[in-house]
C-alpha positions as CSV (number, residue, x, y, z in Angstrom):
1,X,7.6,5.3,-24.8
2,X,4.2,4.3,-22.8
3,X,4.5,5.0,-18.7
4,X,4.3,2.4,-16.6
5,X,4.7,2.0,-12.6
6,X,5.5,-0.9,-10.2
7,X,4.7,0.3,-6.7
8,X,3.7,-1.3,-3.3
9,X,4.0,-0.5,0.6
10,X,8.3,-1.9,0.0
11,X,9.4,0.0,-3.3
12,X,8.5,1.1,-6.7
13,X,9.9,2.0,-10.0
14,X,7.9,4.6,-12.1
15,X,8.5,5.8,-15.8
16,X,6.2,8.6,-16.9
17,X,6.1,11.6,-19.5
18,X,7.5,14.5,-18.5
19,X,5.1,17.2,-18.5
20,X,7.7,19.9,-19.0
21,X,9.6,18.4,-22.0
22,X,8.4,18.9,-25.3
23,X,11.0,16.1,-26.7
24,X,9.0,13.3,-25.7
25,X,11.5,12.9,-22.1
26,X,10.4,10.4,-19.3
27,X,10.7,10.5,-15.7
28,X,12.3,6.9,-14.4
29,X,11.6,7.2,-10.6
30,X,12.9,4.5,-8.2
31,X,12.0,4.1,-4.1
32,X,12.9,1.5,-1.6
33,X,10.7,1.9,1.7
34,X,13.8,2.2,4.5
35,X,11.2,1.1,7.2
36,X,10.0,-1.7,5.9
37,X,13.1,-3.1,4.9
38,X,14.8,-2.6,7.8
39,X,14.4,-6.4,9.3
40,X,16.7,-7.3,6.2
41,X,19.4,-5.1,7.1
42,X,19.5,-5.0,10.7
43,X,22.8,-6.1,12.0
44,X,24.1,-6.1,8.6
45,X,25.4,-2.1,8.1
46,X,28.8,-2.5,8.5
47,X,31.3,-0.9,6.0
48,X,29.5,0.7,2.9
49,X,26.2,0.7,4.3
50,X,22.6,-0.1,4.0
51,X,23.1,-2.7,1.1
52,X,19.2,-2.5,0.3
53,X,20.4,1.6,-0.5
54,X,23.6,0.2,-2.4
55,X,21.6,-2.3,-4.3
56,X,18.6,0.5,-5.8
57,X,21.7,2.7,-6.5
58,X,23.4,-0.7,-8.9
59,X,20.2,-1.5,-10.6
60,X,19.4,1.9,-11.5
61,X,22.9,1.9,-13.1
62,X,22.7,-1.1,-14.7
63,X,19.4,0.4,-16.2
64,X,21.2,3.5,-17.1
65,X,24.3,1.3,-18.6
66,X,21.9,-0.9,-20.6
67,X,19.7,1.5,-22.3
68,X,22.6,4.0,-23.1
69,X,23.9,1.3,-25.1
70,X,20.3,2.3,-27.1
71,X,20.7,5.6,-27.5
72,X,19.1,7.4,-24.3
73,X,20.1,9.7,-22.3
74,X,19.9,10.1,-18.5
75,X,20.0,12.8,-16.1
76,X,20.2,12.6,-12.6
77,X,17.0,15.2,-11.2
78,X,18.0,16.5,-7.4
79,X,15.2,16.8,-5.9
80,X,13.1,14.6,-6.8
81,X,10.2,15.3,-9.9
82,X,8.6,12.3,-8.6
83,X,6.6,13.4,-5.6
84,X,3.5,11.3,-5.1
85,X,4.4,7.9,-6.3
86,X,5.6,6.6,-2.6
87,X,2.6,5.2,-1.5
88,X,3.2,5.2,2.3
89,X,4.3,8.3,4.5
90,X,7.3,5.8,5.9
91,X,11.1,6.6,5.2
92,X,11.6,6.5,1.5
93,X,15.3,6.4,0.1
94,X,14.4,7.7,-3.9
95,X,16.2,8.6,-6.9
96,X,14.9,10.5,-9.7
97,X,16.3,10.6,-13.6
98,X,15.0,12.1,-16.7
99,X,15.4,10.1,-19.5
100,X,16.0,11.5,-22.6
101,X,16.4,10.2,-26.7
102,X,14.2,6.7,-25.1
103,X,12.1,6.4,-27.8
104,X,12.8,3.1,-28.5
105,X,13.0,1.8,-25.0
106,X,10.1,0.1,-23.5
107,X,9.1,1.2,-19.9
108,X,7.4,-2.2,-19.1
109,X,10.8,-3.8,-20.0
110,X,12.9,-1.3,-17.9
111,X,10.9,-1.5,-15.0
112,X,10.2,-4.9,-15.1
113,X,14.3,-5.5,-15.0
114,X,14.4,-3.3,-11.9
115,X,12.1,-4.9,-9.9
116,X,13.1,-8.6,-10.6
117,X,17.1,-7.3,-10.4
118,X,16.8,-5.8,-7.2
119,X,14.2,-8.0,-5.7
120,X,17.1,-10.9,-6.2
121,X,19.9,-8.5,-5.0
122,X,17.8,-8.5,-1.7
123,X,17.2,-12.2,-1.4
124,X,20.7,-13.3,-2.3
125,X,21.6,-10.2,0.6
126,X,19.3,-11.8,3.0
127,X,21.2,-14.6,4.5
128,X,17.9,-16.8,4.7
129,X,18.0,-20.1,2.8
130,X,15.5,-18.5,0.2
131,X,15.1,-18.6,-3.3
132,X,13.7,-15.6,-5.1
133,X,10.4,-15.6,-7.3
134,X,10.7,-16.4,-10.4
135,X,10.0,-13.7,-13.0
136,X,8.0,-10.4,-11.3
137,X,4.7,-11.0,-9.0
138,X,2.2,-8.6,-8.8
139,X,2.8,-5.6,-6.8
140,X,0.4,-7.2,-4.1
141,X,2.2,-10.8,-4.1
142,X,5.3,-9.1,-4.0
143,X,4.3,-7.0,-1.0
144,X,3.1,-10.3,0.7
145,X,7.0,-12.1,-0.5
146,X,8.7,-9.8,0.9
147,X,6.3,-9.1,4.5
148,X,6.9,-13.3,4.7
149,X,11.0,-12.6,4.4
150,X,11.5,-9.9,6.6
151,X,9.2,-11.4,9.2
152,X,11.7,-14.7,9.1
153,X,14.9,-12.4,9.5
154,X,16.2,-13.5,13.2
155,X,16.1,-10.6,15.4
156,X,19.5,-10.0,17.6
C-alpha cells in the first residue's frame, strides 16, 4: 500500500508505513481543526455534541467497515502515532489507527472517500443552502471552500 496524505489548515487524513512494523502495517491518521470549524457548529451543540467530531468519528468507521470487508485489520492507537501531520498549532480533534493485512487497499482510494464523505457530512450539517463540491478539490481549493462557508454561517 503506497502513503498518501490530504491535509490543509481545516483537516487531514494521512496513510503512511509504519516504521515499527515489519508486516507492511499503515498508519491511517485523521484531524478536523476544532477552531476553524467552529462558525459551522456554533449554536448547533445540543444533545450528542460537536457533529463536525461525530461526523470524523462515522467516516472513519465507514472506512474501517468498508475495507474490513477486504481483509484488513484496524486498531485503534491511543495516543496518537501521528504527531506532525496537523499543520497548524490550533485545536485539533484526531484519531489514530494502525491498519493491518491492507495490502490490497489503496491509500489514495481510502483517503479520497474520507475527505469527500465528510466534506458532504459538513455541508449537508451546515444549514446554508449549499451544495458540496463535486468529487475532492485540492487541499488549497478546499481550504478556500470551506473559509467561503464558515464565513457565510450567521453569527447569533
Amino acid at each position: 500500500m503506497n502513503a498518501h496524505e490530504y491535509v490543509n489548515d481545516f483537516l487531514y487524513f494521512s496513510m503512511r508505513p509504519d516504521v515499527k512494523s515489519d508486516k507492511g502495517a499503515m498508519l491511517f491518521c485523521s484531524g478536523i481543526n476544532l477552531d476553524r470549524f467552529m462558525p459551522l457548529v456554533r449554536m448547533r451543540c445540543g444533545i450528542g455534541g460537536n457533529p463536525i467530531l461525530s461526523g470524523l468519528r462515522l467516516i472513519n468507521f465507514d472506512i474501517c467497515a468498508r475495507e474490513t470487508s477486504k481483509g484488513a485489520t484496524f486498531k485503534v492507537l491511543e495516543g496518537g502515532g501521528c504527531q506532525g501531520v496537523a499543520p497548524t498549532k490550533e485545536a485539533w480533534y484526531t484519531q489514530s489507527m494502525l491498519i493491518e493485512n491492507g495490502a490490497e487497499l489503496s491509500s489514495d482510494e481510502i483517503i479520497d472517500y474520507g475527505v469527500k464523505s465528510l466534506v458532504d457530512k459538513i455541508v449537508a450539517g451546515s444549514a446554508l443552502d449549499r451544495r458540496a463540491p463535486d468529487g475532492v478539490l485540492t487541499p488549497g481549493d478546499l481550504q478556500v471552500y470551506l473559509q467561503e462557508l464558515c464565513a457565510a454561517m450567521p453569527v447569533n
